[in-house]
C-alpha positions in Angstrom: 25.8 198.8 69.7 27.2 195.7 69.2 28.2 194.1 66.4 24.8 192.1 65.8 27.2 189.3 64.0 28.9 188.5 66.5 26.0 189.0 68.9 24.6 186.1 66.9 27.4 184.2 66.7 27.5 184.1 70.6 23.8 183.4 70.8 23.8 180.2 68.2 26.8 178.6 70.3 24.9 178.8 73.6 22.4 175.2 73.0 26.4 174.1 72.7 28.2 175.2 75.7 28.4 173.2 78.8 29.6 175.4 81.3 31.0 173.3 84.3 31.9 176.0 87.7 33.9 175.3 90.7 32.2 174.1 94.0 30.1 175.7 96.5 31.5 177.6 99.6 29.8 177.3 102.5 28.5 180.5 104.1 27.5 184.3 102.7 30.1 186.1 100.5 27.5 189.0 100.8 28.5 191.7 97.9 28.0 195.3 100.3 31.6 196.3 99.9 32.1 196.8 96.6 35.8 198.4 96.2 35.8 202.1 94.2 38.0 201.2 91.7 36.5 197.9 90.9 34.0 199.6 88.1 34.9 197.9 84.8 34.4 201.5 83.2 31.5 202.6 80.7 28.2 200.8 80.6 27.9 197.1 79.6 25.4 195.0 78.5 24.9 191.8 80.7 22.7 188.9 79.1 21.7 186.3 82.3 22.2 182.8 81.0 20.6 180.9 83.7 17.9 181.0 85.8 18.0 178.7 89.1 20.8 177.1 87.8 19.3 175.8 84.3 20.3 177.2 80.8 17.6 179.6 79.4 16.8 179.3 75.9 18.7 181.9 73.5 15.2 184.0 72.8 15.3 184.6 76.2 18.3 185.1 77.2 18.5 188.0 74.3 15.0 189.9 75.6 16.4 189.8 79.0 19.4 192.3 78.4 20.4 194.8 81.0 22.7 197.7 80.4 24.4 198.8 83.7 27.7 199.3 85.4 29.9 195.6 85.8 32.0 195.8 88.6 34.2 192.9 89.8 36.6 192.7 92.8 38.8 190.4 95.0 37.7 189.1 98.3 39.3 187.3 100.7 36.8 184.4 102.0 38.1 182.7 104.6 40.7 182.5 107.5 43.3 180.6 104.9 43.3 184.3 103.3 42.5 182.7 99.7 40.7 185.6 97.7 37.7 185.1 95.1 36.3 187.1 92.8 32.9 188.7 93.5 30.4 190.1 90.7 27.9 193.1 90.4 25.9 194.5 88.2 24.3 198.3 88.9 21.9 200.2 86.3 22.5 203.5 86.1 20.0 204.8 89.0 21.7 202.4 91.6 19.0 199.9 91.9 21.1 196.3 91.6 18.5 194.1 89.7 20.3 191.0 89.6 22.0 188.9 92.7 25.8 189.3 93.0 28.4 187.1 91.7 30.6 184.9 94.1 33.2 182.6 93.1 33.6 184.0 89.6 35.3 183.0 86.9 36.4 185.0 83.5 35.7 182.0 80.9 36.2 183.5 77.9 37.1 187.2 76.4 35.7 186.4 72.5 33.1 188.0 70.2 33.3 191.7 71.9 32.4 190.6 75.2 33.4 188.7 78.1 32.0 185.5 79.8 31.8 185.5 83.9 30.5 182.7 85.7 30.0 181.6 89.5 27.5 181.5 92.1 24.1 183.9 92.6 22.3 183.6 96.2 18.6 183.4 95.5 16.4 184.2 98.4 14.0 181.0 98.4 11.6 179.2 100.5 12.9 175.9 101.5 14.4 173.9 103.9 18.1 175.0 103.7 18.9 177.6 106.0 19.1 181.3 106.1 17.1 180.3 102.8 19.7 181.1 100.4 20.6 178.8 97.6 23.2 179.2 95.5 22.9 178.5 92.0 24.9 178.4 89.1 25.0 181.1 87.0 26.6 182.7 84.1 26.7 186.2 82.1 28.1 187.3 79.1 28.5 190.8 79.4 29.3 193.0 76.0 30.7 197.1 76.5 27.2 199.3 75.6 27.6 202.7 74.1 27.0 205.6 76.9 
């Protein structure tokens, strides 16, 4: 488990943290091909720190842990050959409860953990087409005991 200092520490900073990503890409990364060796190793717990976008409150945040496999992975997204990193997140039957990752970013490696942030595709109804909208997103993911 955790050290539930630190674990604190973490969740009192969040009201604080302005978390600013990179653009949008236009199209689908779409997250089927995840690479074999891309598994982070061990089980992680991943706390989801947004929700469409908007910062969820820390009580939240801390009831909605998850502990799963982390896997991230180069991509290459485009013609110009420029690769991304892609995110997932696997519980230990297979199911995959949360959208994938694109465009992530490692923000931080502090208090046991690690912060990733990019893009999720949420499935939505709305005017934009395909009806996937990306939204910001953020996790801070902690290594769980087996």
């Amino acid at each position: 488990m955790p050290n539930p200092t630190l674990s604190q520490a973490f969740f009192d900073g969040l009201g604080n943290r302005n978390v600013q990503a990179d653009r949008v890409r236009a199209g689908d990364a779409g997250l089927a091909e995840t690479p074999a060796d891309s598994d982070l190793g061990g089980l992680w717990r991943v706390y989801r720190l947004r929700h469409h976008g908007q910062k969820v409150a820390a009580d939240a945040v801390r009831a909605g842990a998850l502990v799963g496999r982390l896997t991230v992975w180069s991509h290459v997204a485009d013609r110009n050959r420029r690769a991304e990193l892609l995110a997932s997140f696997e519980l230990p039957d297979g199911t995959r409860p949360l959208p994938g990752l694109v465009q992530v970013r490692l923000l931080q490696i502090d208090r046991g953990g690690v912060l990733l942030t990019g893009y999720e595709r949420v499935l939505i109804e709305s005017d934009c087409p395909g009806g996937n909208m990306p939204f910001r997103q953020t996790w801070w993911c902690l290594p769980s005991p087996a």
